[in-house]
SENU-820071 format. One record per residue: residue in one letter; x, y, z of N, C-alpha, C in turn. Coordinates in steps of 0.2 Angstrom, whole numbers, plus 5000, padded with zeros to 4 digits. Last residue first. Layout:
# residues N
<resn:A | n_c1:X | n_c2:Y | n_c3:Z | ca_c1:X | ca_c2:Y | ca_c3:Z | c_c1:X | c_c2:Y | c_c3:Z>
...
END
This chain:
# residues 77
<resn:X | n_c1:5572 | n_c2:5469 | n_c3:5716 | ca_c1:5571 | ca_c2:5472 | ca_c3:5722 | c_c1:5567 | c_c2:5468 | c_c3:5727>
<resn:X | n_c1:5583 | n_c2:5473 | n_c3:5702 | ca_c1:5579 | ca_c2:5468 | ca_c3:5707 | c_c1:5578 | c_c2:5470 | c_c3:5713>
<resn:X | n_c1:5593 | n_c2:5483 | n_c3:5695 | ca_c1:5588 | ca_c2:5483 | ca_c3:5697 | c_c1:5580 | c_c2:5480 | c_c3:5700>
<resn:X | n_c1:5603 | n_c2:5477 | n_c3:5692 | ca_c1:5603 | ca_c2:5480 | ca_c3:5698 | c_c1:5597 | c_c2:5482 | c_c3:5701>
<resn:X | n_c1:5606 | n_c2:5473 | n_c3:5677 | ca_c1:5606 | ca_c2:5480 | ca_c3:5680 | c_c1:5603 | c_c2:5483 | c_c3:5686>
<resn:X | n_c1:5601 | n_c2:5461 | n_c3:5681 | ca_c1:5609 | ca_c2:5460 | ca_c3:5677 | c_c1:5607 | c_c2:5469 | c_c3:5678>
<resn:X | n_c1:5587 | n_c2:5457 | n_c3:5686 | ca_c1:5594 | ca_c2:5458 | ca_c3:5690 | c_c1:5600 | c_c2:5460 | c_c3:5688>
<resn:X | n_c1:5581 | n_c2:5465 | n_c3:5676 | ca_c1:5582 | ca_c2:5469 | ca_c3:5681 | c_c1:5589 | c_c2:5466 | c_c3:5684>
<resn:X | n_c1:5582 | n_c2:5454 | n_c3:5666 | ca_c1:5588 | ca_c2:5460 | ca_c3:5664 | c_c1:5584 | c_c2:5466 | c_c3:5669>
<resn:X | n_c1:5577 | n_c2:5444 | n_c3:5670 | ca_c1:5585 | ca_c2:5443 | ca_c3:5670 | c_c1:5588 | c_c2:5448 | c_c3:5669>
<resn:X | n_c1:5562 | n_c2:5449 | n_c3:5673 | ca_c1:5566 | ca_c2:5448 | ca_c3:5678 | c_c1:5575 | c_c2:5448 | c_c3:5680>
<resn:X | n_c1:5562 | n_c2:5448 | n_c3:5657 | ca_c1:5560 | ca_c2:5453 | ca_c3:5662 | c_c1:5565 | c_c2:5454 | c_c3:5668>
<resn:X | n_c1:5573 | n_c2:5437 | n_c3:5648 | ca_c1:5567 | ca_c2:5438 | ca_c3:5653 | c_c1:5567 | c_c2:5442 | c_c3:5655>
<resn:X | n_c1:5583 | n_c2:5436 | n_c3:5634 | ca_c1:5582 | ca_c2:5436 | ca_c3:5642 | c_c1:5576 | c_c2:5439 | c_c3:5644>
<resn:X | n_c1:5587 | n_c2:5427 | n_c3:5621 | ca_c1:5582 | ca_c2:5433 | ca_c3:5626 | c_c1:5583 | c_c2:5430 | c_c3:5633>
<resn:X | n_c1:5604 | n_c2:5426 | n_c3:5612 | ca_c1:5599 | ca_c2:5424 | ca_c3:5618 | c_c1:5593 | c_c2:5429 | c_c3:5619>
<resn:X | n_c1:5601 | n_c2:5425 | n_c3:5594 | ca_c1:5604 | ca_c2:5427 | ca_c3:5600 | c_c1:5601 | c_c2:5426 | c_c3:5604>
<resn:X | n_c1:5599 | n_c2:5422 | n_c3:5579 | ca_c1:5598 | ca_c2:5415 | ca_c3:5584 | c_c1:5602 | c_c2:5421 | c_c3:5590>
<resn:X | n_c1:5599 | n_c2:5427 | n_c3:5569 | ca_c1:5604 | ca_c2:5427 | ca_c3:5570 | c_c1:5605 | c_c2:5423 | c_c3:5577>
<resn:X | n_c1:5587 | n_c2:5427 | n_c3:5562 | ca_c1:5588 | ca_c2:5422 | ca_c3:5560 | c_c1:5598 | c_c2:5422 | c_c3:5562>
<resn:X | n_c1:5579 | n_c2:5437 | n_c3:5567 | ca_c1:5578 | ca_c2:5432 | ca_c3:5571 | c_c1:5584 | c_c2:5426 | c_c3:5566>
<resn:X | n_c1:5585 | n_c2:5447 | n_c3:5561 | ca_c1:5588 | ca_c2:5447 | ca_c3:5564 | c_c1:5585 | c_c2:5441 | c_c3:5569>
<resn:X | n_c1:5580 | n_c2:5443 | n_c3:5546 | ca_c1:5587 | ca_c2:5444 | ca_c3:5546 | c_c1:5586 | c_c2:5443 | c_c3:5556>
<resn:X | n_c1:5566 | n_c2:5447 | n_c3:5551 | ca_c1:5568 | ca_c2:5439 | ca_c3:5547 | c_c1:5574 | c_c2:5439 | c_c3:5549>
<resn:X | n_c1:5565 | n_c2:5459 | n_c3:5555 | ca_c1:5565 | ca_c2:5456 | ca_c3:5557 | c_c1:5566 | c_c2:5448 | c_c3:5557>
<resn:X | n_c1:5567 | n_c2:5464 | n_c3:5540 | ca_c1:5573 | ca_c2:5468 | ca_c3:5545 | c_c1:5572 | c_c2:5461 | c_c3:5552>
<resn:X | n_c1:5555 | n_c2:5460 | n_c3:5535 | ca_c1:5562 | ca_c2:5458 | ca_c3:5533 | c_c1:5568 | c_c2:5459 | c_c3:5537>
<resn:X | n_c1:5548 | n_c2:5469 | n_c3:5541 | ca_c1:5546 | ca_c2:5461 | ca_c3:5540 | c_c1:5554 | c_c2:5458 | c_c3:5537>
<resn:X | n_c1:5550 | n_c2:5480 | n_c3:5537 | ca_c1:5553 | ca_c2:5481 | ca_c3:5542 | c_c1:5552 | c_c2:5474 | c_c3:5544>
<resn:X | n_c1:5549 | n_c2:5479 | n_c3:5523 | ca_c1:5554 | ca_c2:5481 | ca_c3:5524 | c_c1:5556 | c_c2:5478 | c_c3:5532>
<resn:X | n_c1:5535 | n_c2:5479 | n_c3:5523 | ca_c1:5538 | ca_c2:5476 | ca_c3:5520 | c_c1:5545 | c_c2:5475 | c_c3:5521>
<resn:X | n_c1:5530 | n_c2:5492 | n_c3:5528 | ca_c1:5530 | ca_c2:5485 | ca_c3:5533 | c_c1:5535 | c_c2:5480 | c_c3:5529>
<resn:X | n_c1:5537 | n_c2:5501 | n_c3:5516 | ca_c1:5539 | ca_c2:5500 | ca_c3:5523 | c_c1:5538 | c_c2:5495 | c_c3:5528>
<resn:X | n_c1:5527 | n_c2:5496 | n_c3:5508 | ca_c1:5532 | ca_c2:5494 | ca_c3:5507 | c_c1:5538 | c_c2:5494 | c_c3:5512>
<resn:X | n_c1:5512 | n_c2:5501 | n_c3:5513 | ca_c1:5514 | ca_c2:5493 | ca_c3:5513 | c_c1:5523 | c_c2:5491 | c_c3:5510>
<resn:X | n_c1:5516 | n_c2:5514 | n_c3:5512 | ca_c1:5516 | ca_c2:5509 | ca_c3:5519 | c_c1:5517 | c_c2:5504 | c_c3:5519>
<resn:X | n_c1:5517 | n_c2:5515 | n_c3:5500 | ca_c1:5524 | ca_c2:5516 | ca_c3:5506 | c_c1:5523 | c_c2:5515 | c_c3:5511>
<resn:X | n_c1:5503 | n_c2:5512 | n_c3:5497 | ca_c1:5510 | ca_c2:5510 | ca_c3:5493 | c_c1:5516 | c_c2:5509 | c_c3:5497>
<resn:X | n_c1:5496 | n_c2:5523 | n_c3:5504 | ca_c1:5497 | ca_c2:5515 | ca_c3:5505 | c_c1:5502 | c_c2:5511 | c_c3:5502>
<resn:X | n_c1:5501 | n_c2:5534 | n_c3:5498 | ca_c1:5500 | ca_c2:5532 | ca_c3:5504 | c_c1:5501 | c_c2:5526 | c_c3:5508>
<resn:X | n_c1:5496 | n_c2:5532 | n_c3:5485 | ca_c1:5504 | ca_c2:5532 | ca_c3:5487 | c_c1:5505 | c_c2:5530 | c_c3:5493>
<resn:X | n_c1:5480 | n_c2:5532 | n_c3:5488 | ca_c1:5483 | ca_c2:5526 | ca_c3:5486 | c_c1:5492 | c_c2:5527 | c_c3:5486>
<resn:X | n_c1:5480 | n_c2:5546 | n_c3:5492 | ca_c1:5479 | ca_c2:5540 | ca_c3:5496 | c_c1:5482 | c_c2:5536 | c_c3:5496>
<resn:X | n_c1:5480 | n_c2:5553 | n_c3:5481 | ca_c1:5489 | ca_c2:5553 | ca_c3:5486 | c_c1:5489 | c_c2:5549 | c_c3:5492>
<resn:X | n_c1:5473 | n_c2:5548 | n_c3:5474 | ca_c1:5480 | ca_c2:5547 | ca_c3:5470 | c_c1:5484 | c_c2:5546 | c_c3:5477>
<resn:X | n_c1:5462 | n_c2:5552 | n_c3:5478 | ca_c1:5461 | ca_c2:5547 | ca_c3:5478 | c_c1:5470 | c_c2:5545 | c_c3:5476>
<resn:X | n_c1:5465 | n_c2:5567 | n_c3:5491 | ca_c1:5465 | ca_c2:5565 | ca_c3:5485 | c_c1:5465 | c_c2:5555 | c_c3:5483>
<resn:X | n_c1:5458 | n_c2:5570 | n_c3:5505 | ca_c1:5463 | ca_c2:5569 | ca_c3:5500 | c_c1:5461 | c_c2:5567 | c_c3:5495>
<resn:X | n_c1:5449 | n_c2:5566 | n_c3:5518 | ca_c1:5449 | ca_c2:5574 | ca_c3:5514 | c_c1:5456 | c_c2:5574 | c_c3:5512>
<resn:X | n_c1:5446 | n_c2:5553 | n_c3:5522 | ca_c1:5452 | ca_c2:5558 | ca_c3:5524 | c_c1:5453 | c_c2:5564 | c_c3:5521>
<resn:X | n_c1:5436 | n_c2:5552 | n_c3:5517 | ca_c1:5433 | ca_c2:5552 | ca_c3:5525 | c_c1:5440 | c_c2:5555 | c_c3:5525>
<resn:X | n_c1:5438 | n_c2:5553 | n_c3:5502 | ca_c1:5434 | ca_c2:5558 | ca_c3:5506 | c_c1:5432 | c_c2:5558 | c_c3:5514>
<resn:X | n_c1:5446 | n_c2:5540 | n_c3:5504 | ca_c1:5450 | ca_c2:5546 | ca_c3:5503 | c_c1:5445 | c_c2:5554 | c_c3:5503>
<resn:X | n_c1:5437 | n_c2:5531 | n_c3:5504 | ca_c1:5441 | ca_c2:5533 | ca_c3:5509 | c_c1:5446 | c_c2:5538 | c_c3:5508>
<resn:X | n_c1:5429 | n_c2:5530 | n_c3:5493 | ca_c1:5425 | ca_c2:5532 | ca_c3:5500 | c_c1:5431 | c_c2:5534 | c_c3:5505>
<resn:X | n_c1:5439 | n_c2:5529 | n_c3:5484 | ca_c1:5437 | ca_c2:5536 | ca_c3:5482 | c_c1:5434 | c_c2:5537 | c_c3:5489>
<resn:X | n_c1:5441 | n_c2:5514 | n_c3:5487 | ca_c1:5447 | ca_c2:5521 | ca_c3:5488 | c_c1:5444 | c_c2:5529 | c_c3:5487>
<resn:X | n_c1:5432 | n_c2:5510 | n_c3:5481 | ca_c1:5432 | ca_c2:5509 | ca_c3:5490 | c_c1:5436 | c_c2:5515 | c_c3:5492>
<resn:X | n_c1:5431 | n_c2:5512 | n_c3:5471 | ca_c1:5424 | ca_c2:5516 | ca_c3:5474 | c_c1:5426 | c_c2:5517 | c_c3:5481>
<resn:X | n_c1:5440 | n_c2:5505 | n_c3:5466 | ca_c1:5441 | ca_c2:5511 | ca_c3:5465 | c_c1:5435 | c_c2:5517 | c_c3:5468>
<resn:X | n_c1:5437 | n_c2:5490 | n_c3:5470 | ca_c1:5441 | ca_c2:5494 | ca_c3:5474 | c_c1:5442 | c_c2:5502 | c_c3:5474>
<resn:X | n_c1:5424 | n_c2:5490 | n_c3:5460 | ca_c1:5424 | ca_c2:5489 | ca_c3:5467 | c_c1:5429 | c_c2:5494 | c_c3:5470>
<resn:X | n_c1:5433 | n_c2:5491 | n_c3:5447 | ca_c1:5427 | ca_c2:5497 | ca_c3:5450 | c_c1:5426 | c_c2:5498 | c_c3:5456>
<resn:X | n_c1:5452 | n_c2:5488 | n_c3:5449 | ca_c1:5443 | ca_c2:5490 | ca_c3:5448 | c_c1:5438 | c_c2:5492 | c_c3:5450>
<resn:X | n_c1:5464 | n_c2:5501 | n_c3:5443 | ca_c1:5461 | ca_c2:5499 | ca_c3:5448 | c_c1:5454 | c_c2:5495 | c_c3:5446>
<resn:X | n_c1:5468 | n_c2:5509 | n_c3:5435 | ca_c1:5468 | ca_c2:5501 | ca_c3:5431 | c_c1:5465 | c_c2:5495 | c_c3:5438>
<resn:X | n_c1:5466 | n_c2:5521 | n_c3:5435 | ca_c1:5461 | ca_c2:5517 | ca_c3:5430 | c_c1:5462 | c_c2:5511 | c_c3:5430>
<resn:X | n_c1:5474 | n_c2:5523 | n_c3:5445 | ca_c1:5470 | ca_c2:5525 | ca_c3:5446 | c_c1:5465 | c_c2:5520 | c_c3:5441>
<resn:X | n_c1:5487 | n_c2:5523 | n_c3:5435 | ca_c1:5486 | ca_c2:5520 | ca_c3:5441 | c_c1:5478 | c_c2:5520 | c_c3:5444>
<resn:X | n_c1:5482 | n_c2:5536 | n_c3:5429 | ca_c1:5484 | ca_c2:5531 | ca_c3:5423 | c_c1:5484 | c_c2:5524 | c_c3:5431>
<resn:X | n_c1:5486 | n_c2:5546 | n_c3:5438 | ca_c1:5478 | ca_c2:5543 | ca_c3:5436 | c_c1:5477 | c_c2:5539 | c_c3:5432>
<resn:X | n_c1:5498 | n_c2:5548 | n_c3:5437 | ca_c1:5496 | ca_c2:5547 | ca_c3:5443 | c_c1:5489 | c_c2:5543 | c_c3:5443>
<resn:X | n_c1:5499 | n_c2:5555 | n_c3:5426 | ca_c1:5504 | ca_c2:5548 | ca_c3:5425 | c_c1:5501 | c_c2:5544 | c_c3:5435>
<resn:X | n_c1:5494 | n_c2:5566 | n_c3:5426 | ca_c1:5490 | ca_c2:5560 | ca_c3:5421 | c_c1:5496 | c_c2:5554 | c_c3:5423>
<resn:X | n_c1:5493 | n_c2:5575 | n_c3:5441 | ca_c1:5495 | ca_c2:5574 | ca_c3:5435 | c_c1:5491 | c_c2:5566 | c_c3:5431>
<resn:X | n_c1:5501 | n_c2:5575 | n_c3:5459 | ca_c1:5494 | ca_c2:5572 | ca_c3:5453 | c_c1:5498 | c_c2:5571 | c_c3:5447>
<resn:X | n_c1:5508 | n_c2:5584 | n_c3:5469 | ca_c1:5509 | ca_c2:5580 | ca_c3:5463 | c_c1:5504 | c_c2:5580 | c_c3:5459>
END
């Protein structure tokens, strides 16, 4: 990818952060741009799956214990 619409991002970082990113992007031998996307879709996926979880604790269903779901498939010993 790259390009100017990639580094236009890249500038609006500050100095600090943009140093940090520049350090970590030569410890991964990439580019500072394709790091920072990197990050981007990660944090947007945890984001996602933070949510996936919201929803499904908020369906209130039973847990069952180790133990309750050897005995429920037989597998108690």
């Amino acid at each position: 990818m790259g390009g100017a619409s990639e580094h236009r991002y890249l500038g609006a970082l500050d100095t600090e952060l943009e140093k940090a990113l520049a350090r970590a992007a030569r410890r991964a031998k990439t580019s500072p741009s394709a790091l920072l996307r990197e990050f981007v879709l990660e944090g947007l996926q945890e984001k996602d799956d933070y949510r996936a979880v919201l929803a499904f604790r908020k369906k209130r269903g039973h847990t069952y214990t180790h133990a309750q779901v050897k005995k429920r498939l037989g597998l108690a010993g």
